[in-house]
C-alpha positions as CSV (number, residue, x, y, z in Angstrom):
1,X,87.5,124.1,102.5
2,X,90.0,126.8,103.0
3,X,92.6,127.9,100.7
4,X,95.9,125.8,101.6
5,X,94.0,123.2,103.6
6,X,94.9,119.5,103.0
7,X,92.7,116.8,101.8
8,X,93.2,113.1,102.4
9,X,92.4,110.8,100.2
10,X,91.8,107.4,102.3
11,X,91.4,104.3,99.6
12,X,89.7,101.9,102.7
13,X,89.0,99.0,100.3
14,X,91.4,96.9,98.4
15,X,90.6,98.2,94.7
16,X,93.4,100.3,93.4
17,X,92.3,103.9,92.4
18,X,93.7,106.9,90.6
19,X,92.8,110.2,92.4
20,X,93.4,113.5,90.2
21,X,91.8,117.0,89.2
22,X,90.5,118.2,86.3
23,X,90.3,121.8,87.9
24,X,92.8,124.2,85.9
25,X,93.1,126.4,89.8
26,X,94.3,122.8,91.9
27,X,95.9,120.4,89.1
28,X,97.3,117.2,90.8
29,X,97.2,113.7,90.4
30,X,97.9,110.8,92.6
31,X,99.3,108.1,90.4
32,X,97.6,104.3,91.4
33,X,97.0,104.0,94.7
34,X,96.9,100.4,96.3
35,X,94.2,99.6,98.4
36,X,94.1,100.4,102.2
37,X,96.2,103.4,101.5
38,X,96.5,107.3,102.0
39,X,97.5,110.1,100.2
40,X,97.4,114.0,100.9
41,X,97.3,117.0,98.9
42,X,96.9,120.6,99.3
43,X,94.1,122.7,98.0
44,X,95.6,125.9,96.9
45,X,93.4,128.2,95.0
46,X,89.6,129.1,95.5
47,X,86.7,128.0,93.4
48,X,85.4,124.2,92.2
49,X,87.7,121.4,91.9
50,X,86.2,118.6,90.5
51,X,88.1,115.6,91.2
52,X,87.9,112.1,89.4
53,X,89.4,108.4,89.4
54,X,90.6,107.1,86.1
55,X,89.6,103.7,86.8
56,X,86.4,104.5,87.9
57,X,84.9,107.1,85.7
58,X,81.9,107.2,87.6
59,X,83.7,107.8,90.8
60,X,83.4,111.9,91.3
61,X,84.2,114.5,94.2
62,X,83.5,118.4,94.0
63,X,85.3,120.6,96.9
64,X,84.2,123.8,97.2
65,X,87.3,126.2,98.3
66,X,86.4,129.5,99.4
67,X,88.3,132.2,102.5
């Protein structure tokens, strides 16, 4: 990813999730999302964001964000 591109977060199932980042450069969090939802974000500053669910702590996403 680029710096200011968005990210959507598509929760296709019917479990409710909890999407946010533990990355200090892109902090956000998407408070419980019902199943068969979206939600979409913008991914501001360059380096590693690591991105987790609460429910799920196994659940784990690393973007990459570099020009």
């Amino acid at each position: 990813m680029k710096p200011g591109d968005k990210i959507v977060f598509k929760n296709s199932d019917a479990v409710t999730h909890n999407v946010f980042s533990t990355s200090k450069a892109n902090p956000f969090t998407v408070k419980a999302q019902k199943g068969r939802r979206n939600h979409d974000d913008r991914i501001n500053e360059e380096g590693v964001t690591e991105i987790r669910c609460a429910f799920h702590p196994k659940m784990k996403l690393v973007v990459q964000v570099q020009k």
